[in-house]
C-alpha positions as CSV (number, residue, x, y, z in Angstrom):
1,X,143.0,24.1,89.4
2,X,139.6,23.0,90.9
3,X,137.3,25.7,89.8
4,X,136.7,29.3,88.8
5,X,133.7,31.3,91.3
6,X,132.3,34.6,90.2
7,X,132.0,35.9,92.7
8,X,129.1,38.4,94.2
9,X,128.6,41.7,93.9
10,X,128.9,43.3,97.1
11,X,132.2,41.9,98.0
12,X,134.6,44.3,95.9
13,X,132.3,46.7,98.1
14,X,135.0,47.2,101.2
15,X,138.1,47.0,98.9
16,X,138.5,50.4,98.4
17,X,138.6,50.3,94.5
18,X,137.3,53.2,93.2
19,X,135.2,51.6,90.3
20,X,134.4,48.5,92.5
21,X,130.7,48.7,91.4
22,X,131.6,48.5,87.8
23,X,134.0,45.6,88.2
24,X,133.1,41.5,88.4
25,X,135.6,39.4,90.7
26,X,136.5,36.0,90.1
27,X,137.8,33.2,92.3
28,X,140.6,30.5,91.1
29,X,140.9,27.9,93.3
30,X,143.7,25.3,92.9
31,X,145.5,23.2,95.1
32,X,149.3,22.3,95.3
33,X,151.6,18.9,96.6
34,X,155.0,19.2,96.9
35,X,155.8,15.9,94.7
36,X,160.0,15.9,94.5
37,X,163.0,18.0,95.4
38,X,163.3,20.7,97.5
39,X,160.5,22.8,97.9
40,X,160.3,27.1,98.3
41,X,158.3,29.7,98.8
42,X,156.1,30.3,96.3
43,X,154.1,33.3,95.0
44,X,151.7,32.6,92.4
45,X,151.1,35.9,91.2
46,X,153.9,35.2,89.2
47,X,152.8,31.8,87.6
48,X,149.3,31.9,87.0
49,X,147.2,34.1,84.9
50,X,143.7,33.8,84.1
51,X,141.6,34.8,81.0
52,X,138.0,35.6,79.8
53,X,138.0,34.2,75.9
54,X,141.3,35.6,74.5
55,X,141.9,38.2,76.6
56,X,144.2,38.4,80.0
57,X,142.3,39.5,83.1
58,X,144.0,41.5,85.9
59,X,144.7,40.4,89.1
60,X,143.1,41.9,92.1
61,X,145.8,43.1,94.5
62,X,145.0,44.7,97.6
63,X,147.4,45.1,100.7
64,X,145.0,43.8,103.3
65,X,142.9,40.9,104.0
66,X,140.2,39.6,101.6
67,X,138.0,37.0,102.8
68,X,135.9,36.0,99.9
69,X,139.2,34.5,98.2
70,X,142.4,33.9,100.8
71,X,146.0,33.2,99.0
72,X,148.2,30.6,101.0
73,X,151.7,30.1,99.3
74,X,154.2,27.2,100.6
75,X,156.0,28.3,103.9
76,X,159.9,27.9,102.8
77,X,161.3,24.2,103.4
78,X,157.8,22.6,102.8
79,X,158.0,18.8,103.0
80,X,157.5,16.7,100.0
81,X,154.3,15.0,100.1
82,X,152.8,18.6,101.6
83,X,149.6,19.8,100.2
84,X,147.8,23.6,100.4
85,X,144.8,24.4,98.9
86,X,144.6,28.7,97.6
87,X,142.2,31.4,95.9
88,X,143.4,34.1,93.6
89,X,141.1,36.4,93.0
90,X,140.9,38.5,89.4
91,X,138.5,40.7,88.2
92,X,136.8,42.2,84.9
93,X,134.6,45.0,83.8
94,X,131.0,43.9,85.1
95,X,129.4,42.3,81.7
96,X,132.6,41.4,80.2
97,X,133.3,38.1,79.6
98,X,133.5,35.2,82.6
99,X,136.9,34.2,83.4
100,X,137.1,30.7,81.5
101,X,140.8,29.8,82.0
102,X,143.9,29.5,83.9
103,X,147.4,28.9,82.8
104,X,150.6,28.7,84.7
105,X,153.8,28.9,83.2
106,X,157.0,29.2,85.1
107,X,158.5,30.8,82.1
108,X,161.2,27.5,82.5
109,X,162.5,28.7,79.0
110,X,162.1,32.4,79.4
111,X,160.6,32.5,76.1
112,X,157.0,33.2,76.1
113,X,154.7,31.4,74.4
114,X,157.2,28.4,74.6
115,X,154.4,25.5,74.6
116,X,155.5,24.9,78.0
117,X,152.9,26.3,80.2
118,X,149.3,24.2,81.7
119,X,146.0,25.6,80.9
120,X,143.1,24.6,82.5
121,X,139.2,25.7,81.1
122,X,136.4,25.4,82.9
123,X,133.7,23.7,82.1
């Protein structure tokens, strides 16, 4: 992870959410190298998730385009070595808490809660 952006107000505007102007958006941006083994195609919506104090924030999914905050996921076949950087973009009720943490867990266990997954606070 290499930081957490709040974003501004006016660009949930042309999302088409219908409570967008009551709603806070948050950028994480973290960055990815293939260091071993054989690399895939990755989607990180389901690895990361990101949090305000103790509770879990949802994820902004929309199914076109949003330039304030562009997701890249490895092509399949990536080359060790290879490097992308990505945004995921979350958001909260406006005045709720700021999204202070990330974690990714790739449930390796399947057992939640295993000790096994990263965090990573801000600030």
């Amino acid at each position: 992870m290499t930081s957490i952006v709040q974003g501004r107000s006016q660009d949930l505007k042309d999302t088409g959410l219908a409570d967008a102007d009551e709603k806070t958006s948050y950028y994480v941006n973290y960055e990815m190298t293939v260091v071993s083994g054989d690399a895939y195609g990755m989607d990180m919506s389901h690895y990361l998730s990101a949090w305000a104090g103790d509770k879990q924030v949802g994820e902004l999914v929309l199914s076109k385009r949003f330039p304030p905050c562009q997701e890249v996921n490895f092509p399949i076949n990536v080359a060790v070595g290879a490097s992308i950087s990505s945004c995921k973009a979350y958001v909260t009720p406006s005045g709720a808490a700021p999204v202070d943490l990330v974690q990714f867990d790739n449930d390796d266990t399947y057992e939640g809660g295993d000790g096994t997954a990263v965090q990573w606070r801000q600030g």
